[in-house]
C-alpha positions as CSV (number, residue, x, y, z in Angstrom):
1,X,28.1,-9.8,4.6
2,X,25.0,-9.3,6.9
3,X,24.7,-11.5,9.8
4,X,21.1,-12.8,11.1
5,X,20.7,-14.4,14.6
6,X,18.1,-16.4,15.8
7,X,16.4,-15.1,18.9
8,X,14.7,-15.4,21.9
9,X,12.4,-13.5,24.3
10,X,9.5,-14.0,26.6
11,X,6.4,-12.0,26.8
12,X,3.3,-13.1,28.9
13,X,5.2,-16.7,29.8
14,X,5.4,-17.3,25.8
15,X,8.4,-17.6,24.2
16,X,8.5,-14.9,21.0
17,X,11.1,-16.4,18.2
18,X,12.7,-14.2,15.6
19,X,15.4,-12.4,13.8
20,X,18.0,-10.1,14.9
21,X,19.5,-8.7,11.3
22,X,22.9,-6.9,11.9
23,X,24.9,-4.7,8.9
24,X,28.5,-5.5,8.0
25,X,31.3,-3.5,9.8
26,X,29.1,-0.8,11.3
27,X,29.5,-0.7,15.0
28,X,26.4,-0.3,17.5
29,X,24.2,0.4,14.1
30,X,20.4,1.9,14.9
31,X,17.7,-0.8,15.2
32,X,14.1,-0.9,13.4
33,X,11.8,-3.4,15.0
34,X,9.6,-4.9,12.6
35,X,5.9,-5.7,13.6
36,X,3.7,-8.2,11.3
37,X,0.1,-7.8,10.2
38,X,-2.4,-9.6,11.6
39,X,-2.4,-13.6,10.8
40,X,0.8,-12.3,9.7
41,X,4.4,-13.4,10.8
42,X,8.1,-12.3,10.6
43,X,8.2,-12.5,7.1
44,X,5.0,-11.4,6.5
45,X,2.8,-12.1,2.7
46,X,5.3,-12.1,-0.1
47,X,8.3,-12.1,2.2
48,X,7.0,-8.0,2.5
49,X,9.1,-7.8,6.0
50,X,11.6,-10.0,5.2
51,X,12.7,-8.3,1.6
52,X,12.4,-4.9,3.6
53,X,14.6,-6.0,6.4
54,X,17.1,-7.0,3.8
55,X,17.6,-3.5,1.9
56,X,17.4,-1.8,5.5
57,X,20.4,-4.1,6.8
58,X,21.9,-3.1,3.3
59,X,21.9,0.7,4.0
60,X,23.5,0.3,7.4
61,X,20.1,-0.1,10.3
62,X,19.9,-3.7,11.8
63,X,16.2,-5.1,12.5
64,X,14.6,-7.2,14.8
65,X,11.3,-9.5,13.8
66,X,9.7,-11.3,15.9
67,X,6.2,-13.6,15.1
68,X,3.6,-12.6,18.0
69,X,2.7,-14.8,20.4
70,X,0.1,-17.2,18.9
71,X,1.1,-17.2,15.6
72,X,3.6,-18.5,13.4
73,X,6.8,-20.1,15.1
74,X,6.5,-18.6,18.8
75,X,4.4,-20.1,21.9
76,X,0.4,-20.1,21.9
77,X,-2.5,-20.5,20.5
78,X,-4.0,-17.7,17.8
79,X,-7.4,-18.2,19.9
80,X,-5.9,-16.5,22.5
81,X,-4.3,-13.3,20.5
82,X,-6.0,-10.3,20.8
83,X,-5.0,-6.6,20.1
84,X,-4.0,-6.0,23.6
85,X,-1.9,-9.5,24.1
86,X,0.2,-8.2,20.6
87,X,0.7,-4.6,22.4
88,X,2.2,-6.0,25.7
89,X,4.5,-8.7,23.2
90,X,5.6,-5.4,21.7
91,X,6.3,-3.6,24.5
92,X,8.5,-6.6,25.9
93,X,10.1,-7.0,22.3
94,X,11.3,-3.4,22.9
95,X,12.3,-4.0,26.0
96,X,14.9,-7.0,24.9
97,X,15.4,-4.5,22.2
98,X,17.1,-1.8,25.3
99,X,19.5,-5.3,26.2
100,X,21.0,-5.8,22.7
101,X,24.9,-4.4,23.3
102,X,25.4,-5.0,19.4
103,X,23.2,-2.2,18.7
104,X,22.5,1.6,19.4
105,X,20.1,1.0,22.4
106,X,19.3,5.0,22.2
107,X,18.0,4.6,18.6
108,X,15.7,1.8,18.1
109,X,12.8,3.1,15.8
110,X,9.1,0.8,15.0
111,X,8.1,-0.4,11.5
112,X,4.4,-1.8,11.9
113,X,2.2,-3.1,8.9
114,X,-1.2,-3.3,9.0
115,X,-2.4,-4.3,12.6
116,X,1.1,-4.1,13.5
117,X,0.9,-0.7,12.6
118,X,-1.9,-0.2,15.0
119,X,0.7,-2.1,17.4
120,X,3.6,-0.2,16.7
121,X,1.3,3.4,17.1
122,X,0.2,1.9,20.5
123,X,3.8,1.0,21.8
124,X,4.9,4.3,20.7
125,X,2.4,5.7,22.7
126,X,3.1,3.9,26.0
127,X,6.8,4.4,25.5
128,X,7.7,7.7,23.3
129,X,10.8,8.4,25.1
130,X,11.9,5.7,24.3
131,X,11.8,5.2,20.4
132,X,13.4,7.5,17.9
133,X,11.3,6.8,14.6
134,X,7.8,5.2,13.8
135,X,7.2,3.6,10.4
136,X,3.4,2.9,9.5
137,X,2.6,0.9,6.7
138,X,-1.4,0.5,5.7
139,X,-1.7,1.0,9.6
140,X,-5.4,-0.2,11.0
141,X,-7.4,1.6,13.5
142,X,-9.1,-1.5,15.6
143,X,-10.5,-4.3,14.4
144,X,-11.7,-5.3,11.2
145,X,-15.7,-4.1,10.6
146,X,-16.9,-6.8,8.3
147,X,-15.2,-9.4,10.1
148,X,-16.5,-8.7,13.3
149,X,-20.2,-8.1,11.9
150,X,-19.4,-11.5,10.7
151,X,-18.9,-12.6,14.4
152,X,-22.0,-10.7,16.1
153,X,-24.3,-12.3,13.2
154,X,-23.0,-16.1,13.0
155,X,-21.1,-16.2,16.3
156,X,-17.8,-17.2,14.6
157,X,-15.2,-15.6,12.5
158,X,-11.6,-16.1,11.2
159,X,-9.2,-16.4,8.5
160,X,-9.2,-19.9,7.5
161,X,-9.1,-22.4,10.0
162,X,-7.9,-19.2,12.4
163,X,-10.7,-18.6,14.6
164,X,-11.0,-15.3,16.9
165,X,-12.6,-15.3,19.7
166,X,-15.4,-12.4,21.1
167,X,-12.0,-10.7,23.6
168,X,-10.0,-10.2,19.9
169,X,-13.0,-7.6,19.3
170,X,-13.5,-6.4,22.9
171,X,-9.8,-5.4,23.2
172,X,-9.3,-3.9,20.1
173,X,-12.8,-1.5,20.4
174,X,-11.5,-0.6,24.0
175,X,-8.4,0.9,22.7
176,X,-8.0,4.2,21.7
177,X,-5.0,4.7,19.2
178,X,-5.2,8.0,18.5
179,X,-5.6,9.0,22.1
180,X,-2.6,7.0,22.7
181,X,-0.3,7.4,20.1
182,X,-0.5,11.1,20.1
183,X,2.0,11.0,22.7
184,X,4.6,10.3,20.8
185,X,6.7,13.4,19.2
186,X,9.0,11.8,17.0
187,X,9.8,12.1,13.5
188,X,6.0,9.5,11.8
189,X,6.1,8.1,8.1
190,X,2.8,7.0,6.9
191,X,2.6,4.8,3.8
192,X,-0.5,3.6,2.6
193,X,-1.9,2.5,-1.1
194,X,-4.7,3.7,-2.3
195,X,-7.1,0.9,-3.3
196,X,-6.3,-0.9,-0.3
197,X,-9.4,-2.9,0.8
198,X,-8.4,-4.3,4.1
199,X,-7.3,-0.6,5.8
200,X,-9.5,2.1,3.7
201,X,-7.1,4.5,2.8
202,X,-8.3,7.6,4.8
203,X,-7.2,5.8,7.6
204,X,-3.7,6.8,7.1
205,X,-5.1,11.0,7.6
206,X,-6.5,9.8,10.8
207,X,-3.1,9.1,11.7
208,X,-1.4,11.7,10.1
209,X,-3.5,14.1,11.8
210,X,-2.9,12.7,14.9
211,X,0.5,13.5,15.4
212,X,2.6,16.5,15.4
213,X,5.2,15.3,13.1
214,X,3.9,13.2,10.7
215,X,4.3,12.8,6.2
216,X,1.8,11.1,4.6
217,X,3.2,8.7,1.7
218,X,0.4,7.0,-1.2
219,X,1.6,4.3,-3.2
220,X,-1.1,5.5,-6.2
221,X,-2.7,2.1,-7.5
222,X,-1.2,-0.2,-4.5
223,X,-3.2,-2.6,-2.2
224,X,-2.7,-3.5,1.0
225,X,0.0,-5.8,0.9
226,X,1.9,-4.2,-2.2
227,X,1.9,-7.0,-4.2
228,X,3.5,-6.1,-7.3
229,X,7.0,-5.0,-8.3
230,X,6.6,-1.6,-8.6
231,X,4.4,-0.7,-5.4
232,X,6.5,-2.6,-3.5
233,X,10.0,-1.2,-4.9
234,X,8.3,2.4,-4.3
235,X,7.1,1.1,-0.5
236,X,10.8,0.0,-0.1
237,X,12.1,3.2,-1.0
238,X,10.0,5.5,1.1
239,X,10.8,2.8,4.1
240,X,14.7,3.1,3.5
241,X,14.1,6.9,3.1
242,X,12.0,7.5,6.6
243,X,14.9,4.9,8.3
244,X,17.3,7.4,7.0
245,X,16.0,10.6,7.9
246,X,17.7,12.3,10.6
């Protein structure tokens, strides 16, 4: 039977809540950290993180999700959450990641979806010694276009009763993914469906592109948060697959 703990870190004086997902009778298995989408949390829309977690676990890899700071269960407010805070809680999730003695702390791998793909890419960037595998899921560039045209004409924007603030669109235009993420040299798996309107889908050759050892995976017909039973069973396929490669 799997085991799940609830854990604990602290990033930027906020306490980060999660799950640490562990597979039956496998000793020191690899880790995949798991990084949500943006307004997104630990389980993500659907359950998407939380169902893929599951079948991971099942084939032998524990996980680790955490909810950013800001949003969801851990400390904050989402005012405050910008593309740069979410980086630097991901670089401190790793690094409780390294501290984990019922894992492999030489093979943790990232799984990021959607601006947690632009996360992950960023982390593995800063860090790419460190990580074994990066999984990218619909993975954004920066921020959102329309939404913040929204904010330079009306001075307010959001997702419901979320509201961001003019630093969420500084931070993310000052960053430069690609010249960051390029850094890292190991094994990349892209996935991304093709009528995705929230990520356009030549997004995914930017980052394919970008790296040296990257496969670039469409789920034909899926959008972005593959929401039906077939684009998701094929998106939790070609995650178990890129977890498995050696």
């Amino acid at each position: 039977m799997q085991m799940k703990q609830y854990v604990e870190t602290v990033s930027r004086g906020l306490t980060l809540r999660g799950f640490l997902e562990l597979p039956e009778n496998v000793e020191k298995p690899p880790l995949l950290i798991m990084f949500h989408g943006f307004t997104g949390s630990k389980s993500e829309k659907h359950f998407l993180l939380s169902r893929l977690s599951r079948e991971v676990v099942r084939q032998g890899t524990a996980t680790l999700r955490f909810d950013f700071g800001g949003t969801a269960e851990s400390d904050g407010d989402f005012q405050d959450v910008t593309p740069l805070t979410e980086i630097e809680d991901g670089l401190n999730i790793v690094r409780f990641a390294k501290q984990l003695e019922a894992v492999d702390q030489e093979r943790i791998s990232l799984l990021g979806f959607s601006l947690g793909g632009f996360v992950a890419a960023n982390v593995a960037g800063n860090i790419p010694l460190q990580l074994e595998k990066l999984i990218l899921i619909s993975p954004a560039v920066a921020t959102h276009k329309k939404m913040e045209r929204m904010y330079l004409e009306t001075g307010s924007c959001g997702r419901g009763s979320l509201v961001l603030t003019k630093q969420f669109f500084e931070d993310g235009n000052a960053i430069d993914v690609m010249e960051v993420s390029r850094h890292f040299k190991g094994l990349v798996t892209i996935i991304q469906g093709t009528i995705d309107t929230a990520v356009p889908p030549e997004t995914a050759l930017r980052y394919q592109s970008n790296f040296s050892n990257a496969v670039l995976h469409y789920v034909e017909g899926a959008g972005h948060a593959y929401d039906t039973p077939e684009h998701f069973e094929e998106l939790k396929s070609l995650v178990v697959t890129a977890v498995r490669k050696p």
